[in-house]
N, C-alpha and C positions, 0 to 999 in steps of 0.2 A: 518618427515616433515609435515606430514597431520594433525597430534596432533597439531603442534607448531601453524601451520595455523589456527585451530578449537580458540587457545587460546589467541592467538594475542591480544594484551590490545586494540586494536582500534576495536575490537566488540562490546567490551564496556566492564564489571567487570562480565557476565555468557559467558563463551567460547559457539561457532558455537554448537548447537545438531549434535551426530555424526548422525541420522538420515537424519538431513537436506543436511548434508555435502555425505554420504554415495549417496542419492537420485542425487546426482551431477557425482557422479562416477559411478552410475548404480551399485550398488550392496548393498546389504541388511547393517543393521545397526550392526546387530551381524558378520558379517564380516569384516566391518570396524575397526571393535574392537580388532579383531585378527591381519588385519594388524598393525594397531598401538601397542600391545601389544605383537604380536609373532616374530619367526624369520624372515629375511628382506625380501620381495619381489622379486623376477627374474624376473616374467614374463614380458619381455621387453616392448612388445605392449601393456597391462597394465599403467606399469610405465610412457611410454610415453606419456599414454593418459594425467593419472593423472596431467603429470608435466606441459600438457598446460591449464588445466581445472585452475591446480593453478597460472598459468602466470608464472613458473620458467624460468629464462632463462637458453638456451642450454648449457653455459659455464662454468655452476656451476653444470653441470650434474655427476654422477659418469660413465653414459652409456652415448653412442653416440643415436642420434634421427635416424630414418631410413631415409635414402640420400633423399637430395634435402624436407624434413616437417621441417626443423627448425624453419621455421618462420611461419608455418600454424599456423592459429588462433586456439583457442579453439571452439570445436567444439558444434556448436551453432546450426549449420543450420541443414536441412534433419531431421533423424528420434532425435537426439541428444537434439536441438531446444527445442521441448514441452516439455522435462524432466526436460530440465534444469530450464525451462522458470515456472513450475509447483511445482518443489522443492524449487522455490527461493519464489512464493509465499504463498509457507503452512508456509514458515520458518518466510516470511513479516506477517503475521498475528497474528504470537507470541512471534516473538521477537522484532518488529519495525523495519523501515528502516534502521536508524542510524545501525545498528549491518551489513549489507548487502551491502549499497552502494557500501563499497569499491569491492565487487564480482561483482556486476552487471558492474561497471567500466569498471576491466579487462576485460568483457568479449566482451563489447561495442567495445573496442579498433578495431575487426576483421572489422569492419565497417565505419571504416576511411578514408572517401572518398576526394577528393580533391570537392567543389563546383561544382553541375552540371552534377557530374558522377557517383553519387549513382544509377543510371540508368543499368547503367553497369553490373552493381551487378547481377546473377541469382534470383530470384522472394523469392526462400528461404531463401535466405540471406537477400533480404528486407525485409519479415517479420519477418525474427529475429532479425534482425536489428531495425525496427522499435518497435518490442516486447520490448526489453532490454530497449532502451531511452527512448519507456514509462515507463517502471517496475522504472526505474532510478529516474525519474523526478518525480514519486509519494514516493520514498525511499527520497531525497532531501527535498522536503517536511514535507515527516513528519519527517523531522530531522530539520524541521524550517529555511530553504532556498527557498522561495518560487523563486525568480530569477533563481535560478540552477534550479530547477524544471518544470521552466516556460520552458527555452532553450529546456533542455530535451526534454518536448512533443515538441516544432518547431519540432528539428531534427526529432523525430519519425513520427511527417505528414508531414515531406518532402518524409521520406523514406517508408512511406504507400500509398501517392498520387504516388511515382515512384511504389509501387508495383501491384497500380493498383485492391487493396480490397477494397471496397467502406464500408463492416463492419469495418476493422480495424481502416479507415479514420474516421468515425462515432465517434467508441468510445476515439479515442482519442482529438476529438472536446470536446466528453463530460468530459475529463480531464481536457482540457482547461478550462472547463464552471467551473467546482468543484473549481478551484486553484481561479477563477476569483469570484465564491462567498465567499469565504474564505477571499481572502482579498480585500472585501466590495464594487467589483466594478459590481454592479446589471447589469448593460447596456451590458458588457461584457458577464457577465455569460450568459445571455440570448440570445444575438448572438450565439456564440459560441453552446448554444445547437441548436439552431434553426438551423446551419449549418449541425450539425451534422443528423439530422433528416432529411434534405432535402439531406443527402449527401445517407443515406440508403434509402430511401424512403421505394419501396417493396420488398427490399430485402431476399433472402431467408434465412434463417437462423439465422433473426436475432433479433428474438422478443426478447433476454435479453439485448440487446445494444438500441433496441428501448425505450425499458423501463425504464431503465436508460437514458436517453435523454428527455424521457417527466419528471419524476421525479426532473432534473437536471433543465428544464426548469419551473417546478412548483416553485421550490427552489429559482428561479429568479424572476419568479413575487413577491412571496412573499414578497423577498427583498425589489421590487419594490412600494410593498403597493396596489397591484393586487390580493385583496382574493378572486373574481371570477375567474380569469383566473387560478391564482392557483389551485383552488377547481378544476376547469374544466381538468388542466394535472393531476392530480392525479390519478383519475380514467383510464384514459388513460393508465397512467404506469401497473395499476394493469392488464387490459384487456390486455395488451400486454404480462405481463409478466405470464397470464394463459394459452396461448395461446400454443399447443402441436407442438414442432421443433424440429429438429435433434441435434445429440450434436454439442453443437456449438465447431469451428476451434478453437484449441491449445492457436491459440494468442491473441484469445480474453479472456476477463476478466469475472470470477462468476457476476453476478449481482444476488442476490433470495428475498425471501419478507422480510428478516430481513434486509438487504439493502434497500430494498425501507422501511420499516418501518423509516430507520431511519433517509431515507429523509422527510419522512412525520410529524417525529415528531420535526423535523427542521422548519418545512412548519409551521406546527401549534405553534411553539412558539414565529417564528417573525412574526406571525401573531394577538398572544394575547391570543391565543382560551387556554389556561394550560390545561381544563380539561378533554380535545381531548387527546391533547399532552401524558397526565398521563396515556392514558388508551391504548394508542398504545406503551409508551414505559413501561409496568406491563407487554405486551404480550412478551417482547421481552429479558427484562434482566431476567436471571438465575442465580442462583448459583451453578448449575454443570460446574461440568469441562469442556471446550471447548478449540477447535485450536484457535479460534479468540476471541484473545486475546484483541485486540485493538478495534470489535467490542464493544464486550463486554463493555469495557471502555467508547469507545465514545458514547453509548447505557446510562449505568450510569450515566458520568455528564451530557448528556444532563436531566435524571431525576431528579437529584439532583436540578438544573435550574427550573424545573415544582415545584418540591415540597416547594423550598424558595418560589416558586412563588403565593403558597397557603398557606403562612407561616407554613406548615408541617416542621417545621427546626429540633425537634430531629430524623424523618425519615432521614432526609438531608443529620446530620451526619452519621449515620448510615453507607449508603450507598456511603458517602464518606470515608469512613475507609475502607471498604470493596474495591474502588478501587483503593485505595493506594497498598493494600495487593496484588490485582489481577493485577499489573502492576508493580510490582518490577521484573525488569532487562526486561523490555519494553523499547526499543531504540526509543520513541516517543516523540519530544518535540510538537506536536500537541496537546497529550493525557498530556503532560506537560504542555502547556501554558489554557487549559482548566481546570486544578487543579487549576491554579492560578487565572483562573473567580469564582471556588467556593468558593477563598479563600475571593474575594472581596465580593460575596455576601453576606457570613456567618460572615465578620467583620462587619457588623451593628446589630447583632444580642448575641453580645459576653456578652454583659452586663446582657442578661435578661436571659440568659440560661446559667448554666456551663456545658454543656459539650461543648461550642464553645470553650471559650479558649485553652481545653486541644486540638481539633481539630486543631485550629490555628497554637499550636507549632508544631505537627506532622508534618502540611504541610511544615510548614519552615523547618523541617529535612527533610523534602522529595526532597524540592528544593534545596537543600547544597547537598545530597548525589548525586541527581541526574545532578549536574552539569558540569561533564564532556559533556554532551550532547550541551553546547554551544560552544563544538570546532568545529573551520570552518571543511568542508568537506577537503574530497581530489582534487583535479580538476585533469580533464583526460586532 
């Protein structure tokens, strides 16, 4: 059953890593492997676990549940909670959302509150609860639903303001702010972090959510056509983000300087500056191996952008082939709809270079194979 799950065609065309999936179950990868591949399993409190992590229902069990758990959620909250909530994000980093949603869904479901009485809830459950509908609503996103995405963080600052974490309320304001630059609405974004900022103010522990909220807020002036106020968060983020804290709580989110790099070299290119831009994102793209997958990616085409923009166009392609290559079976149509800005940029240049055309067709096979990704989600 756990195999079938890993392979499920709605992950997309590469089945779940047993690793990522193993990390869900608390047990090693080379374990998982022997489950699926050895004789069947007994251990009942096990199996049980397993069959709510996958949402099986009870009645298609071969065992009975132990009396009066059938309906217990997957266990999300307490020590459970950050593991899951920490496997679902190494996995969002390499394989996209799209491949995920439908996991983080199920698991959402435990937090089905009527209007009013998410209150209710024990303080763990809020913040798993509010964990997952953000994890969700940034997975929806970059699956190219920004609406579903949008809802997603509501519900998660409803159920952060009931839990009463002013860091978790923070960062998920600055969710808000990201979805709200994204699709172009400056006034927005800019709220939305300045909320966030006055919602932590000195808080303890929370210089990477701070940091990320002034960067999120630089990203807005930007927008706005504010290269000094701009200029002025930026630095902000960095000093915050030097700043010696404890490790930060489970539910909150990595922010580190390759994250702010790559708000910065956002900052600097709807601001005009390219040859800023070029030199913070040279620091930042590799070509070794890495989990972040999608960094990576949205690291590239934002360089590909700097480099048309200095008509460097055979580096352009270059570097657009390469993340073609590095994003094959990446469930991102964000990292999708940004191939197709390079494709508009590099079509005025088709004529006087050959290597554009042969790039051109590439990409149009990349948007045909990769077009499974424009099926709606699932709705919970």
């Amino acid at each position: 059953m756990i195999r079938a799950y890993r392979h499920h065609p709605y992950h997309g065309r590469q089945p779940l890593p047993q690793a990522t999936v193993a990390g869900w179950f608390g047990v090693t990868q080379a374990q998982l492997s022997r489950v699926e591949t050895g004789p069947p399993m007994v251990h009942l409190d096990r199996l049980a676990q397993w069959a709510r992590v996958m949402g099986i229902p009870a009645h298609i069990l071969w065992f009975r549940l132990p009396p009066g758990r059938d309906n217990v959620p997957p266990p999300v909250a307490g020590e459970a909670g950050p593991h899951l909530l920490s496997a679902l994000r190494c996995a969002d980093r390499q394989i996209g959302g799209r491949n995920l949603y439908r996991a983080a869904l199920a698991h959402i479901s435990a937090f089905s509150q009527p209007p009013g009485q998410s209150s209710a809830l024990p303080r763990p459950m809020l913040l798993a609860g509010a964990s997952l509908h953000e994890m969700a609503g940034w997975m929806a996103h970059d699956s190219g639903d920004s609406a579903t995405g949008r809802q997603h963080f509501r519900d998660a600052l409803a159920l952060a303001v009931d839990s009463g974490d002013h860091l978790l309320v923070g960062q998920i304001q600055g969710s808000l702010s990201h979805l709200a630059s994204h699709d172009g609405n400056a006034e927005a974004a800019l709220s939305h972090a300045v909320a966030g900022l006055h919602e932590i103010a000195d808080k303890e522990g929370g210089t990477r959510v701070r940091a990320r909220l002034f960067a999120l807020q630089a990203r807005g002036f930007a927008a706005s056509g504010r290269a000094t106020d701009c200029h002025s968060s930026l630095p902000l983020a960095e000093t915050a983000l030097a700043q010696v804290a404890a490790s930060p709580a489970a539910w909150l989110s990595p922010f580190d300087h390759i994250s702010l790099d790559i708000e910065r070299a956002r900052c600097l290119l709807r601001l005009g500056d390219v040859t800023a831009a070029l030199q913070v994102l040279d620091d930042i793209v590799t070509d070794e191996p890495t989990p972040r997958v999608r960094s990576q990616a949205l690291a590239r085409t934002l360089l590909v952008t700097a480099l048309v923009g200095q008509a460097r166009v055979e580096e352009a392609c270059l570097v657009t082939h390469q993340t073609i290559d590095l994003t094959h079976g990446l469930g991102s149509a964000v990292v999708l709809d940004q191939l197709r800005h390079l494709a508009l940029l590099l079509r005025s240049h088709s004529v006087h270079l050959p290597d554009v055309p042969q790039l051109l067709d590439r990409l149009r096979d990349t948007f045909r194979e990769r077009s499974w990704m424009a099926v709606p989600l699932p709705m919970g």
